[in-house]
C-alpha positions in Angstrom: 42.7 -35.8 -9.3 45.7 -38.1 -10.0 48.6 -39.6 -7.4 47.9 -42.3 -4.5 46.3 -41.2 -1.4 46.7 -42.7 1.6 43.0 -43.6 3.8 42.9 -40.8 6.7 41.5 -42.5 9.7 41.6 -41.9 13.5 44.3 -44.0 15.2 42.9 -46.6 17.8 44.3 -46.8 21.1 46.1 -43.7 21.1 46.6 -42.4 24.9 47.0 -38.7 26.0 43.2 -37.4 25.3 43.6 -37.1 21.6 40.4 -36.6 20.9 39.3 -34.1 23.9 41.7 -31.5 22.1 40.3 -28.2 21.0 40.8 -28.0 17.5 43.5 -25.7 17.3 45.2 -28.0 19.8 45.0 -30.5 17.1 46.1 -28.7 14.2 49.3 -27.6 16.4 49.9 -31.2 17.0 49.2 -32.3 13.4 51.8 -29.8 12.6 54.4 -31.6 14.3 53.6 -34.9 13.0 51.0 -36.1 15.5 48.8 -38.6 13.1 46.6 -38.9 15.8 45.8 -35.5 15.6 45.3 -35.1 11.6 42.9 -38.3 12.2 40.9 -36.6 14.7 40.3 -33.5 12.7 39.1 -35.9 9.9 36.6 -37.2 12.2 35.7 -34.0 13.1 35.5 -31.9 9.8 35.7 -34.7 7.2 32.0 -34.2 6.1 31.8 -31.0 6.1 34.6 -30.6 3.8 32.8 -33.1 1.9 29.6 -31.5 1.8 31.7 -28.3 0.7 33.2 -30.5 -1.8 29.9 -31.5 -3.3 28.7 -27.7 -3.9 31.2 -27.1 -7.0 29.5 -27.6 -10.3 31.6 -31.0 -11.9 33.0 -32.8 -8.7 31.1 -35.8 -8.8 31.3 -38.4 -5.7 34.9 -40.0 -6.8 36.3 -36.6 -7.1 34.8 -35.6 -3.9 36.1 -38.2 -1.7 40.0 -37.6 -3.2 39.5 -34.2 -2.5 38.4 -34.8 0.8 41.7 -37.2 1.0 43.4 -34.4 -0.2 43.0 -31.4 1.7 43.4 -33.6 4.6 46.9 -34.3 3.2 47.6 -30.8 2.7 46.0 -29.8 6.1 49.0 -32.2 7.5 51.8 -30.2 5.6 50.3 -26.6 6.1 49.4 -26.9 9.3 52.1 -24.9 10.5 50.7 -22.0 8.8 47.6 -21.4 10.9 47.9 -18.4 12.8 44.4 -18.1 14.4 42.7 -15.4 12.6 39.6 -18.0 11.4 38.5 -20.6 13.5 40.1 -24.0 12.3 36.9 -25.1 10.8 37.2 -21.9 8.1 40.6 -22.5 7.5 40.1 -26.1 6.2 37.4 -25.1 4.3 39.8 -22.6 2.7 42.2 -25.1 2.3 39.4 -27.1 0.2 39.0 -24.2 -1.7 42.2 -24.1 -2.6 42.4 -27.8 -3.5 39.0 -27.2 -5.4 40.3 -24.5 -7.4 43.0 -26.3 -8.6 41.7 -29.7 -9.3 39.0 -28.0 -11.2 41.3 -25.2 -13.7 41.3 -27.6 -16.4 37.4 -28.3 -16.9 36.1 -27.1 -19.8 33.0 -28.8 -19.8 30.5 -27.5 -17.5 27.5 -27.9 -19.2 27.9 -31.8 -19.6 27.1 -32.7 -16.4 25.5 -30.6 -13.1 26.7 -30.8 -9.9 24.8 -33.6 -7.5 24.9 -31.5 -4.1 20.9 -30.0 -4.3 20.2 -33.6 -4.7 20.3 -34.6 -0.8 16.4 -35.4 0.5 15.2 -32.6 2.6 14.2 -33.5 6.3 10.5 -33.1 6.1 8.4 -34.7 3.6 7.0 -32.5 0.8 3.8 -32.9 -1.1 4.4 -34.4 -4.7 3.7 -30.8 -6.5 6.2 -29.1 -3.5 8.9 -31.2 -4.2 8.6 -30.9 -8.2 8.4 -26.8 -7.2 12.0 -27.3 -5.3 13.8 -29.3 -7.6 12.8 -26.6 -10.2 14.3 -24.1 -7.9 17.4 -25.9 -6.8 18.1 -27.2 -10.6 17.9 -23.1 -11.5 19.8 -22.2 -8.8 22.6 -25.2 -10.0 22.7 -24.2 -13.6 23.1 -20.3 -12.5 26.3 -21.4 -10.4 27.5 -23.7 -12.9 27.8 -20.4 -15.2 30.0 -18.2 -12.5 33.5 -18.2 -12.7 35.4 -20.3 -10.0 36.2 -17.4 -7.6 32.0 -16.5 -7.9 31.7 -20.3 -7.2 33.9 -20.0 -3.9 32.7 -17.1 -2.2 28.9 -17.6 -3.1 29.3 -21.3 -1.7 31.3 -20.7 1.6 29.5 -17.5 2.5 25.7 -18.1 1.3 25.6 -22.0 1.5 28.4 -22.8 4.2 27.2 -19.1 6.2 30.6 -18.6 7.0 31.8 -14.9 8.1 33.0 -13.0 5.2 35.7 -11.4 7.0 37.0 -14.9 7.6 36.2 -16.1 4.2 38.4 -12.7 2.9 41.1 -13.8 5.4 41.6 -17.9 4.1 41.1 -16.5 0.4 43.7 -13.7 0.8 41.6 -11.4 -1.0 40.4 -8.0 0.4 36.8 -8.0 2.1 35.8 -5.4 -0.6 36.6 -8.1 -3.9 34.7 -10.8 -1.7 31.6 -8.4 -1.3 31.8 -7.5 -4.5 31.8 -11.0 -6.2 29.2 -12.3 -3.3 26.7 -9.4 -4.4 27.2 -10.4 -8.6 27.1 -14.3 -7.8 23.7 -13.3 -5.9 22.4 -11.3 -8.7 23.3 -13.6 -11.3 21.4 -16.3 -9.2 19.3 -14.4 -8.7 18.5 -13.6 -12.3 18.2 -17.1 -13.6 15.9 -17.7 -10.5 13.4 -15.2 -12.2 13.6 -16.0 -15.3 12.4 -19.3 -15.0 9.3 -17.8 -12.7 8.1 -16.0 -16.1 
């Protein structure tokens, strides 16, 4: 991603209960202008757009945190488009798909590098011969989503790994609930797939 970005971060001091908004509250006052209000949905949704961000195949951390920067920026000038039909927390992850989508059209080389997101340490400890079964798993499942097309990418990630509702998902995509199912149910087979073959 190229062009300067300015650092999104809540305003201190700012009276009139900023942060006690709902969030559609603060997307209606982000819309007119209110930094406060973009600042507090960065506090609130922030990592979970970066977490999002980190699912794609090729983003590494740099290109994750300016397009965290940057569908925060574009959350600012398209706020006025929100019309309710997602909650807010859908509608900016649909915004980071769309931000996604663009800043990754011109890769070419996905088999260079693999995505770092499966890489996070899990919760509970794992025997040694458990966790070298799950990295198997999760580095299968990686190389099977590096291999789907971007639109596979998006749907598989925000409905199977971010369990948003798919009539939402649909809705932020603009594509009809019958397209999404369809390319949910090949990017599960195609995982799927890869996930067997390397249990033979």
């Amino acid at each position: 991603m190229t062009g300067k970005l300015v650092p999104l971060r809540r305003v201190g001091g700012v009276g009139g209960g900023v942060a006690e908004l709902s969030d559609e509250g603060l997307l209606a006052a982000c819309g007119a202008g209110d930094v406060a209000a973009l600042g507090a949905l960065f506090d609130r949704y922030s990592d979970a757009v970066y977490r999002f961000a980190g699912r794609f195949p090729l983003i590494d951390k740099v290109d994750r945190d300016d397009l965290v920067q940057t569908t925060f920026l574009e959350v600012r000038r398209t706020a006025g488009t929100f019309r309710g039909q997602s909650s807010v927390k859908t509608w900016i992850l649909g915004v980071a798909a769309n931000v996604a989508r663009v800043a990754l059209r011109s890769e070419r080389r996905q088999q260079e590098r693999q995505a770092k997101y499966l890489e996070q340490p899990t919760t509970l400890p794992l025997r040694v011969d458990e966790q070298i079964e799950q990295r198997k798993l999760l580095a299968r499942v990686e190389t099977a989503l590096a291999h789907l097309s971007r639109e596979h990418q998006v749907v598989f990630i925000l409905c199977d790994l971010e369990q948003l509702p798919g009539t939402e998902v649909a809705r932020i995509l603009d594509i009809p609930e019958g397209t999404l199912w369809r390319r949910l149910h090949e990017a599960r087979k195609a995982i799927r797939t890869e996930i067997e073959r390397g249990d033979k």
